[in-house]
Backbone as CSV, one residue per row, in Angstrom:
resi,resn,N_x,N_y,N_z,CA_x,CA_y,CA_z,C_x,C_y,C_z
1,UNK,-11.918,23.093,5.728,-12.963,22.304,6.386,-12.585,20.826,6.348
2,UNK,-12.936,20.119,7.416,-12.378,18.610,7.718,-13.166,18.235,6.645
3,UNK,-12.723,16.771,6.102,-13.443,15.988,5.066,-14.444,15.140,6.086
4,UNK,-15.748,14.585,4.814,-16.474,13.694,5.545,-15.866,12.022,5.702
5,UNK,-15.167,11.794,4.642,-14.512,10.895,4.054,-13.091,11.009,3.870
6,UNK,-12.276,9.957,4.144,-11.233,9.949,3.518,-10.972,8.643,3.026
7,UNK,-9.894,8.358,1.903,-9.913,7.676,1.312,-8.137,7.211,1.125
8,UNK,-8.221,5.690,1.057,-6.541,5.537,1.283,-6.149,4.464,0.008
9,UNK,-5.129,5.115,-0.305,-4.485,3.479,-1.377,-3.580,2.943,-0.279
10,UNK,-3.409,1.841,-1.119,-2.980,0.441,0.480,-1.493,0.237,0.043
11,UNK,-1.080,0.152,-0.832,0.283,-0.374,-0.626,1.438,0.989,-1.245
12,UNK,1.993,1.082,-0.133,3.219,1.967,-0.031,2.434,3.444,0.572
13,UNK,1.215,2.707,0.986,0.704,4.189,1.611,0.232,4.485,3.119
14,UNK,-0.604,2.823,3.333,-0.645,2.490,4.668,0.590,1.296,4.727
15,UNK,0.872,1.000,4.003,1.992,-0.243,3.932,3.336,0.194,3.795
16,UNK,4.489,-0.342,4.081,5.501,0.164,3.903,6.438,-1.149,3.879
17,UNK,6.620,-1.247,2.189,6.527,-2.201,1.656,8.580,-2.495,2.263
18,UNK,9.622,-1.544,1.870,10.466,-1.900,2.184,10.722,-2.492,3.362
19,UNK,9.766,-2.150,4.606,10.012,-2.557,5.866,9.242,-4.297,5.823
20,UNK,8.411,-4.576,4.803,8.008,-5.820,4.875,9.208,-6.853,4.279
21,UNK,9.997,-6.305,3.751,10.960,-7.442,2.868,11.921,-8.628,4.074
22,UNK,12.634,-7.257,4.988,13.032,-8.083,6.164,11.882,-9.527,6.601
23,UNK,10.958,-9.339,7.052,9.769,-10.290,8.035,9.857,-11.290,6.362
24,UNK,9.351,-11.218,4.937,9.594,-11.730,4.435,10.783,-12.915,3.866
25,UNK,11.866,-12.470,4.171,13.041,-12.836,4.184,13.033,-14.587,5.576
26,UNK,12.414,-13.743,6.520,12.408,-15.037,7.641,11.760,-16.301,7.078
27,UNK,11.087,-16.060,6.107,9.812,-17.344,5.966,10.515,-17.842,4.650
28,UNK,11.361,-16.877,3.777,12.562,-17.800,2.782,13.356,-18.744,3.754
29,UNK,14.136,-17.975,4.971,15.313,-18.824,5.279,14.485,-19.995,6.047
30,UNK,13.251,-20.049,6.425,12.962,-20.642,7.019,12.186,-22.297,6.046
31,UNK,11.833,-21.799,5.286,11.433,-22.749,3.928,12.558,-23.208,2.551
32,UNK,13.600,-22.230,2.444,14.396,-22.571,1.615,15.795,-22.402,2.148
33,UNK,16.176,-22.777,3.478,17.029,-22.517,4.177,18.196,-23.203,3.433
34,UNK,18.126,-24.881,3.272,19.129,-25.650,2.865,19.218,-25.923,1.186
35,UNK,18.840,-24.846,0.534,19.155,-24.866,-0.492,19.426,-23.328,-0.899
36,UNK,19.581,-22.743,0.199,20.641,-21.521,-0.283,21.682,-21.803,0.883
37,UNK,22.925,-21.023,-0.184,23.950,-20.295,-0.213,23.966,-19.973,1.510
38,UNK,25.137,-19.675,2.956,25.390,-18.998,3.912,25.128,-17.875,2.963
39,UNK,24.671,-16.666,4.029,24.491,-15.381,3.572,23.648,-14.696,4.598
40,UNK,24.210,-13.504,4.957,23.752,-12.310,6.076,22.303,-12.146,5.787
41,UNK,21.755,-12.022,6.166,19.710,-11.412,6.305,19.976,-10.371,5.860
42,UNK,21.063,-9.469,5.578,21.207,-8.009,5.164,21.437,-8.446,3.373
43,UNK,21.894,-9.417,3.346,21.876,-9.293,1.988,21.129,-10.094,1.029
44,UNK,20.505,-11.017,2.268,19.187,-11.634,1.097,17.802,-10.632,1.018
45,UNK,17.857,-9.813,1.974,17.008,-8.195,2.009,17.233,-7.625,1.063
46,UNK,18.013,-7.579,0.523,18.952,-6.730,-0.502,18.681,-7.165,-1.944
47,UNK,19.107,-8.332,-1.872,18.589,-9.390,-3.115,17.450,-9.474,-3.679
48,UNK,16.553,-9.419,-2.390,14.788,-9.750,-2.579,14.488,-8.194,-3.303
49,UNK,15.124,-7.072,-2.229,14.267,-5.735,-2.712,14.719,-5.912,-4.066
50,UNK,15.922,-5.741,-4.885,16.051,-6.000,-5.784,15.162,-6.620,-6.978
51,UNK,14.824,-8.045,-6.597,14.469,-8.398,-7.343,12.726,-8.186,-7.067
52,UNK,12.508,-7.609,-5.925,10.841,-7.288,-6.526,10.420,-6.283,-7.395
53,UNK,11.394,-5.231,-7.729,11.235,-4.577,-8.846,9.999,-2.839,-8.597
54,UNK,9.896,-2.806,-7.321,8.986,-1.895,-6.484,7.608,-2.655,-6.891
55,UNK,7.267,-4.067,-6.922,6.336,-4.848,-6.643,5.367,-4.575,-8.164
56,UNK,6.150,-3.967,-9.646,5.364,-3.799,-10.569,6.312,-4.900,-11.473
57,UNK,6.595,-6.420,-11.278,6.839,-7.195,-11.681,6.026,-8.042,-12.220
58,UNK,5.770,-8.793,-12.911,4.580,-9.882,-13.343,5.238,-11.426,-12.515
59,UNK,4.218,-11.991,-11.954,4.795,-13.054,-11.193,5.478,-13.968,-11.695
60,UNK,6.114,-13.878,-12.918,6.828,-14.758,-14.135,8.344,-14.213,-13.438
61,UNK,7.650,-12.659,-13.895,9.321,-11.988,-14.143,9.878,-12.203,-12.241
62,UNK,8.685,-11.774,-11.574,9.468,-11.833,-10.122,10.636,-13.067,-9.986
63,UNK,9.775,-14.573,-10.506,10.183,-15.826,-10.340,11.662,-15.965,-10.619
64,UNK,11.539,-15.536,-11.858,13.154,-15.549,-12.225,14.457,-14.435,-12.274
65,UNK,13.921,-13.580,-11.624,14.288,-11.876,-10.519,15.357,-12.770,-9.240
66,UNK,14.043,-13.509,-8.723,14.720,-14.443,-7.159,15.404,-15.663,-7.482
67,UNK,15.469,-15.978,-8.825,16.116,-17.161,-8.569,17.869,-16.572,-9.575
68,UNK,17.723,-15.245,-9.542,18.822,-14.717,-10.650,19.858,-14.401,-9.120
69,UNK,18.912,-13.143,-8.276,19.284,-12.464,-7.378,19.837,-12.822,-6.227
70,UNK,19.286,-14.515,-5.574,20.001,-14.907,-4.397,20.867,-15.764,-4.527
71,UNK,21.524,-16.377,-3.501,22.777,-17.231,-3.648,21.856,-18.755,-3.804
72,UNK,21.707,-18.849,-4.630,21.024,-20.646,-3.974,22.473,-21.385,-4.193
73,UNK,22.057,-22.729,-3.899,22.899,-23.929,-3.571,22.179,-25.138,-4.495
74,UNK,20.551,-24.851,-4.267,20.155,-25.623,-5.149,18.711,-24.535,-5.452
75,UNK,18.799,-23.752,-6.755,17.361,-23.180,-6.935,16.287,-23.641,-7.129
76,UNK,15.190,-23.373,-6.216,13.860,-23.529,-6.378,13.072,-23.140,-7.823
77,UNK,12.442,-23.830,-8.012,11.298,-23.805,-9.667,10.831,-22.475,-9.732
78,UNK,10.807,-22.268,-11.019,9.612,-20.200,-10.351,8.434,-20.817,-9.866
79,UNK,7.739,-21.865,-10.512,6.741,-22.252,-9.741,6.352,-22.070,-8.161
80,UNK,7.694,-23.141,-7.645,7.713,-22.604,-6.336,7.906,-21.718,-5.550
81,UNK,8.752,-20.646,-5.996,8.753,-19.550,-5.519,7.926,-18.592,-5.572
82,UNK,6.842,-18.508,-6.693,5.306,-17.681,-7.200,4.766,-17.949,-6.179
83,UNK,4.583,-19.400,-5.620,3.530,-19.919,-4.792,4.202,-19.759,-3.262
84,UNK,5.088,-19.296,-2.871,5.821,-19.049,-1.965,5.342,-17.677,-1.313
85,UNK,5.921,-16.783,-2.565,5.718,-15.169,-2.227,4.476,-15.071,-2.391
86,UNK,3.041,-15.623,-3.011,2.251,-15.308,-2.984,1.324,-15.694,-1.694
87,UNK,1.781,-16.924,-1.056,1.243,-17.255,0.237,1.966,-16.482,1.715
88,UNK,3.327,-16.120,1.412,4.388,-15.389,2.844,4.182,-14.108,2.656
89,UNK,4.467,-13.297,1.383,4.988,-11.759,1.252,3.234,-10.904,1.478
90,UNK,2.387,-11.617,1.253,1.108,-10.690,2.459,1.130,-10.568,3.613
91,UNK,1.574,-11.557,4.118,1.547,-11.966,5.773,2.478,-11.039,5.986
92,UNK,3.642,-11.007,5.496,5.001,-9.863,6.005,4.791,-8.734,5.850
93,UNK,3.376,-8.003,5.414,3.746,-6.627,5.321,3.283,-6.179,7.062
94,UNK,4.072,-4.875,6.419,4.610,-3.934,7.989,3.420,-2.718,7.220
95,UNK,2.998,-1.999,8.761,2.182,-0.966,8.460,3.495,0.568,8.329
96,UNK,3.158,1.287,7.743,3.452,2.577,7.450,4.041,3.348,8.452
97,UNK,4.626,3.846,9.606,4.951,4.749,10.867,3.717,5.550,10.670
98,UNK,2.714,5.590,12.228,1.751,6.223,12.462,0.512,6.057,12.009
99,UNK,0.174,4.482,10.694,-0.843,4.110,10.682,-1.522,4.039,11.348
100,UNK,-1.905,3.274,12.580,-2.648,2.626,13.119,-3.200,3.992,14.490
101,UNK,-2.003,4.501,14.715,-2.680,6.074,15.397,-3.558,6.746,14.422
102,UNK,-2.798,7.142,13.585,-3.835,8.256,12.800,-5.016,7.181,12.133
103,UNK,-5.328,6.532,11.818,-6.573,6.046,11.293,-7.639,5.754,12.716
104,UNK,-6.928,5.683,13.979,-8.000,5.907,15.785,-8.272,7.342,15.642
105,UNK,-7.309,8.021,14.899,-7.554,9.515,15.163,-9.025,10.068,14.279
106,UNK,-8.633,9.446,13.205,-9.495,10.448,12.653,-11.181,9.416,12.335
107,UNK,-11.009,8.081,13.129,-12.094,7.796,13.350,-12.694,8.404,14.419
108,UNK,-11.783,9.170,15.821,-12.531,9.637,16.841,-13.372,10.921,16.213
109,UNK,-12.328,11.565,14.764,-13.152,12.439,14.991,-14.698,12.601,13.669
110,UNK,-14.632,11.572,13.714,-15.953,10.992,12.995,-16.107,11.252,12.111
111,UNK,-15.018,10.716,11.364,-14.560,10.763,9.608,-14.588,9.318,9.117
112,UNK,-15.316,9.263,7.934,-15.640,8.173,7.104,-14.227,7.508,6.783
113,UNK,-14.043,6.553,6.906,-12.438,5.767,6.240,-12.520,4.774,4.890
114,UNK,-11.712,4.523,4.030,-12.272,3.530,3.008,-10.582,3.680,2.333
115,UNK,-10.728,2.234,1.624,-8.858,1.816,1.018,-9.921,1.434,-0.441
116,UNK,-8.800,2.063,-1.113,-8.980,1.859,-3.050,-7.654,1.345,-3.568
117,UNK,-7.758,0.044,-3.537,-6.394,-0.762,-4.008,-6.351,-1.446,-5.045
118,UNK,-5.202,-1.794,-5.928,-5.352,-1.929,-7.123,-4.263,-3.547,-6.820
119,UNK,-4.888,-4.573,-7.320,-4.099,-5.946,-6.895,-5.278,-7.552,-6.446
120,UNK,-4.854,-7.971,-6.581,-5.865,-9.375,-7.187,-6.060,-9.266,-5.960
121,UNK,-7.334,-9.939,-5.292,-8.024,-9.919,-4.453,-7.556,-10.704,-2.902
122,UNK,-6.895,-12.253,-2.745,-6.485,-12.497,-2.185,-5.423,-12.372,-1.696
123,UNK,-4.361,-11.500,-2.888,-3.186,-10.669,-1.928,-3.214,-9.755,-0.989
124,UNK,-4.649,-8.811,-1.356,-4.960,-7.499,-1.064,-5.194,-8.066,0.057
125,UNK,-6.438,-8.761,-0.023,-6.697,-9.097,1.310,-6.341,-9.736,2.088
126,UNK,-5.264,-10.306,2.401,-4.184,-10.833,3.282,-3.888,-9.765,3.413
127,UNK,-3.282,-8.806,3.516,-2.678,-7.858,3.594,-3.224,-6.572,4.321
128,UNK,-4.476,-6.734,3.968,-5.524,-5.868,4.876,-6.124,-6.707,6.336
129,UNK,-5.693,-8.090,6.464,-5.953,-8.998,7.438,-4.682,-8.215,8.025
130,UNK,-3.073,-8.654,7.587,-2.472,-8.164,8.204,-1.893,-7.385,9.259
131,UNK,-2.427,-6.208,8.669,-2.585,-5.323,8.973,-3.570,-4.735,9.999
132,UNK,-4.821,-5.651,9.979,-5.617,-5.198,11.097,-7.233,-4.338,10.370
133,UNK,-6.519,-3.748,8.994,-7.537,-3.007,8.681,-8.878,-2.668,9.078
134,UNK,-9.721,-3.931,9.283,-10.867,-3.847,9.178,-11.448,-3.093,10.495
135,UNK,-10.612,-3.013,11.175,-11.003,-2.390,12.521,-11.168,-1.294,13.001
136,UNK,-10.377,-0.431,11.163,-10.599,1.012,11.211,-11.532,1.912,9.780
137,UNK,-11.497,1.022,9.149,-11.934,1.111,8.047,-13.627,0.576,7.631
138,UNK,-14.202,2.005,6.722,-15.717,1.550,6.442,-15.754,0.759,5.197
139,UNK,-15.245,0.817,4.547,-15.360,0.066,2.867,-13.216,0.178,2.629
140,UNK,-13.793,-0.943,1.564,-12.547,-1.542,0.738,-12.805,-2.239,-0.533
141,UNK,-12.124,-1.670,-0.950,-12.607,-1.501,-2.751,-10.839,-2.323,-3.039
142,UNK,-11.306,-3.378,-3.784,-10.001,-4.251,-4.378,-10.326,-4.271,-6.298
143,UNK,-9.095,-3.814,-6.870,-9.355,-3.835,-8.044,-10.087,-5.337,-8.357
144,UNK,-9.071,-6.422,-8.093,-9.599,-7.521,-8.601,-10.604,-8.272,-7.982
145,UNK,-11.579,-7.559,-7.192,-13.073,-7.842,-7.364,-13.957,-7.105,-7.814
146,UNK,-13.483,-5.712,-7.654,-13.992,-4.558,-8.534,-14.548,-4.758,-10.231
147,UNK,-13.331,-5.423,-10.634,-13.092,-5.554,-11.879,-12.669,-4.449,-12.986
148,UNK,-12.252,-3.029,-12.142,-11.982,-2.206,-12.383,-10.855,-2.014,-11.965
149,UNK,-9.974,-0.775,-12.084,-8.614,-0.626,-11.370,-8.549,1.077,-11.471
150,UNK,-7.546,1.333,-10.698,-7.364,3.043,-10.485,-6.267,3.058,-12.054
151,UNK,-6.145,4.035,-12.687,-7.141,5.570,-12.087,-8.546,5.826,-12.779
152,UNK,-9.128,4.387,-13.172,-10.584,4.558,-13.703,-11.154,5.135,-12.254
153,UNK,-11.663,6.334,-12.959,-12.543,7.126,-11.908,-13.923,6.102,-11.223
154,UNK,-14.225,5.575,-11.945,-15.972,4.308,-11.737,-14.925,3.590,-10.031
155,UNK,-13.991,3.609,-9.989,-13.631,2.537,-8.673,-13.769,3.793,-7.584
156,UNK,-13.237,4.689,-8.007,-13.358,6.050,-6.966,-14.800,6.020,-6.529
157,UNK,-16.058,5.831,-7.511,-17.367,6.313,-7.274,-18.017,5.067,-6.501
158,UNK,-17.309,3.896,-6.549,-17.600,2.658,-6.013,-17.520,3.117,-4.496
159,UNK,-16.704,3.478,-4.510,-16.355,3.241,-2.892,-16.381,4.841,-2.065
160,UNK,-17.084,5.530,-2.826,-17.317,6.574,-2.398,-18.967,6.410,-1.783
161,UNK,-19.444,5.838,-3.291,-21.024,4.935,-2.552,-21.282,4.604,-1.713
162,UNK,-19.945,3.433,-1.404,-20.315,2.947,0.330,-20.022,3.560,1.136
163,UNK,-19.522,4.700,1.208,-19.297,5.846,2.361,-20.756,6.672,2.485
164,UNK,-21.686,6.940,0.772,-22.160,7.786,1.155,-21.787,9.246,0.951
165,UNK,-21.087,9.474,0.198,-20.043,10.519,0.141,-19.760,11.230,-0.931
166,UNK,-20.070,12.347,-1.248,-19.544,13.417,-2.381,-18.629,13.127,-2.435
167,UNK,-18.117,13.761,-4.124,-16.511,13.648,-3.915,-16.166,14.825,-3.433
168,UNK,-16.662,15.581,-3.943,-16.253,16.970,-2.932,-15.789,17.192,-1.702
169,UNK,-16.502,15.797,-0.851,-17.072,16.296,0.700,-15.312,15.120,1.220
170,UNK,-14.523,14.462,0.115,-13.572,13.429,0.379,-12.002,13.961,-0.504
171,UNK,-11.068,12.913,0.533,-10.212,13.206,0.384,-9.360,12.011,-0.229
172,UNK,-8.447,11.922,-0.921,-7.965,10.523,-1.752,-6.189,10.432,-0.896
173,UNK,-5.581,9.633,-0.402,-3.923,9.619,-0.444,-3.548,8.670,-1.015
174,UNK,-2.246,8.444,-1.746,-2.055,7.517,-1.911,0.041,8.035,-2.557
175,UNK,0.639,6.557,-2.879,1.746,7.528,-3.412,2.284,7.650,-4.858
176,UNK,1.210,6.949,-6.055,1.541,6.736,-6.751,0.909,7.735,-7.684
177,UNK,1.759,8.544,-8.438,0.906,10.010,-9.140,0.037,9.636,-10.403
178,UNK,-0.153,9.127,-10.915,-1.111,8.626,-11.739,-2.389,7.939,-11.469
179,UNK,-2.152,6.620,-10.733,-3.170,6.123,-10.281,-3.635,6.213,-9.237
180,UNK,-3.222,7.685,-8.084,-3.812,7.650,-7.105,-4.021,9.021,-7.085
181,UNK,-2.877,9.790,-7.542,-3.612,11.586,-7.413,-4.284,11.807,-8.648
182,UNK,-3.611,11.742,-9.713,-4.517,11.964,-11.066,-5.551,11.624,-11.366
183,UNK,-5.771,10.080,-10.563,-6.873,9.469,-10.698,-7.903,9.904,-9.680
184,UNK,-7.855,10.118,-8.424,-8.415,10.551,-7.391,-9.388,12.012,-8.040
185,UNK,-8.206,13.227,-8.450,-9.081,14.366,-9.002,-9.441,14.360,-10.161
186,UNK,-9.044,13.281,-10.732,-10.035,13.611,-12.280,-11.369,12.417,-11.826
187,UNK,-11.341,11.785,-10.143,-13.067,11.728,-9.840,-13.300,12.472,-9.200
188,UNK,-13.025,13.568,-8.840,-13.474,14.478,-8.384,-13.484,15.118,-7.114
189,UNK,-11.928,14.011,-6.319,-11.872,14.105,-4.375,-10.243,15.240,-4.876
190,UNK,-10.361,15.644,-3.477,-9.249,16.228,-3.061,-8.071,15.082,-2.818
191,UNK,-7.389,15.449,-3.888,-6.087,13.822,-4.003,-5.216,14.875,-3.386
192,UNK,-4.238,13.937,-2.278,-2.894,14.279,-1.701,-2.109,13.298,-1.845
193,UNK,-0.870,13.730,-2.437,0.342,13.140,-2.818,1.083,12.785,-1.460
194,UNK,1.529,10.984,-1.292,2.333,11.194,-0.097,4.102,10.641,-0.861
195,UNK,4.397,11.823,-0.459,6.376,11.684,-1.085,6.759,11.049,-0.414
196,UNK,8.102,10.712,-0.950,9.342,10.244,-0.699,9.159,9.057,-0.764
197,UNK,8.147,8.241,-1.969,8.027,6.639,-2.407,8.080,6.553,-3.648
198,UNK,8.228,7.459,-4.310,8.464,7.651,-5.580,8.500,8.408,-6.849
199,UNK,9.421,8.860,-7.179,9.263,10.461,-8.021,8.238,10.875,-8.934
200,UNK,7.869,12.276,-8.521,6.757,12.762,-9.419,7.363,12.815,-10.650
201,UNK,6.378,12.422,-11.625,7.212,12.402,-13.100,7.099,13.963,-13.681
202,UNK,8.496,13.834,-14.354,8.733,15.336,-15.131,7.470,15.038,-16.261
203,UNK,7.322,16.980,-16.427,6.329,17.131,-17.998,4.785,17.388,-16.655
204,UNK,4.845,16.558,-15.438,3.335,17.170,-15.260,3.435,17.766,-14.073
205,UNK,2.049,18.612,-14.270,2.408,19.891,-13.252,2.494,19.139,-11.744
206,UNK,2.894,19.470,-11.004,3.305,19.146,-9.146,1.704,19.136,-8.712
207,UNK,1.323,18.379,-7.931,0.483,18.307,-7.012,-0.062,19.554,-6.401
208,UNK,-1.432,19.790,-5.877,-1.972,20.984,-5.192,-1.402,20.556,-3.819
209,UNK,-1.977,19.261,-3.653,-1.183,18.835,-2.141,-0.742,17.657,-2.273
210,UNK,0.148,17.941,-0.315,1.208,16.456,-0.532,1.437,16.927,1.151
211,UNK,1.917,15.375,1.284,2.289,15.016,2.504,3.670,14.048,2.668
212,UNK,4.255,14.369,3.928,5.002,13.076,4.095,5.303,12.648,4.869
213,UNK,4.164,12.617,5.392,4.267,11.330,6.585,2.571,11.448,6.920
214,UNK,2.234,9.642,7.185,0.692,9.646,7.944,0.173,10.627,8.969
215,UNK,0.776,11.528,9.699,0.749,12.079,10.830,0.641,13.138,10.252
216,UNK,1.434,13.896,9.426,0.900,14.913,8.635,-0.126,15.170,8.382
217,UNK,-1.009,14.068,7.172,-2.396,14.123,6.945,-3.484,14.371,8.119
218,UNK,-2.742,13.214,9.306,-3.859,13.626,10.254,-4.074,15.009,10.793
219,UNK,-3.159,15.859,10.690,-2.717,17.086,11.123,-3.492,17.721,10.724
220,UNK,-3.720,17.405,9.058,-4.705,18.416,7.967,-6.036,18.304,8.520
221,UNK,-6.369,17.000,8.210,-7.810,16.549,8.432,-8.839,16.875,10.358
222,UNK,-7.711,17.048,11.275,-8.098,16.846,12.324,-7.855,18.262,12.719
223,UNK,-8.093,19.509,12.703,-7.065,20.568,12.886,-7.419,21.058,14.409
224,UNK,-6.533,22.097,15.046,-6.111,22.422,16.081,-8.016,23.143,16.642
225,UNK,-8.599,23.186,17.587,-8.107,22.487,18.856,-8.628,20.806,18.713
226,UNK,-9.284,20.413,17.737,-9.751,19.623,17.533,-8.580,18.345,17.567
227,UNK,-7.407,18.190,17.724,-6.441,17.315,17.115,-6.033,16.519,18.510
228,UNK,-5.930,15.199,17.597,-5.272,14.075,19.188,-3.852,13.914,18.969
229,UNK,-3.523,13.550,20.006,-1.819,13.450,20.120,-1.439,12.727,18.779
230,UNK,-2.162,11.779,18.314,-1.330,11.197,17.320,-1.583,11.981,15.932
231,UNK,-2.195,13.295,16.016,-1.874,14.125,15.218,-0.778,15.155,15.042
């Protein structure tokens, strides 16, 4: 049975964080152009992914990650570079392949939408500007206004509230197995794992479900004859 609700984590799930590093990269060469090093866009891409560390860095450690990792000529302060990536690297994120279809989709078919993200408030939300979010989405739950964070179940029930919504009657994605599936069913939604962003850890049992790719999910949620092309 279709859900009434579904429910999304935001980064690496509607976001697709490697594809943001490139667009990021433009607003380095473009601000710290003459104090780095000549060097290909392929390899200050390279440098950056590197040194963001899959974005579970503390903005200390990032600082001195980027000033280890690229060629400078003359390096920038971590100061400046904290205040750099924290004002450019929202603006640069890229949506996911098939976001922006499947979230028209499964609003046509008159399913509740809502993002449970874990990240200080004005990153998040740049990022959900970005992106467009608000145009598909009923609620958005940010840890750092929450004051809570996943996988405390209380943020799940937050934003299940503003749907209106059993957990029963909802569905959780996200790609991180702890704080988005573990956390999702121990509140009580149908959590789906989306692969190939990061390995399920050995010792716990595999997921009931999983997906991999946005288009997939819509597949689940929207089913045949009921389903739009971008399912």
């Amino acid at each position: 049975m279709p859900p009434d609700a579904i429910l999304f984590d935001l980064d690496e799930t509607l976001t697709d964080r490697k594809r943001s590093f490139p667009r990021y990269v433009e607003h380095l060469q473009r601000d710290f152009g003459e104090r780095l090093l000549a060097a290909a866009a392929t390899e200050l891409v390279a440098a950056v992914t590197e040194a963001d560390g899959d974005g579970y860095r503390s903005r200390d450690e990032l600082a001195v990650a980027l000033r280890a990792a690229l060629p400078w000529r003359s390096a920038p302060s971590a100061a400046e570079l904290i205040e750099h990536w924290l004002a450019w690297f929202p603006r640069a994120t890229v949506a996911r392949a098939g976001m922006e279809e499947m979230l028209q989709a499964l609003r046509a078919a008159g399913i509740r939408l809502g993002v449970v993200t874990n990240g200080g408030a004005a990153n998040q939300r740049a990022k959900v500007e970005a992106l467009g979010l608000d145009r598909y989405v009923d609620s958005i739950i940010i840890s750092g206004e929450a004051g809570i964070e996943k996988p405390d179940p209380r943020i799940f029930a937050l934003a299940l509230a503003a749907l209106d919504c059993e957990p029963s009657r909802a569905w959780f994605i996200g790609d991180h197995p702890r704080n988005d599936v573990l956390g999702a069913a121990g509140a009580g939604l149908r959590a789906i794992w989306l692969r190939g962003v990061r390995p399920w850890p050995a010792g716990i049992a595999p997921p009931a479900h999983s997906v991999s790719s946005l288009r997939e999910l819509c597949a689940l949620a929207v089913p045949a004859p009921h389903a739009t092309p971008a399912c």
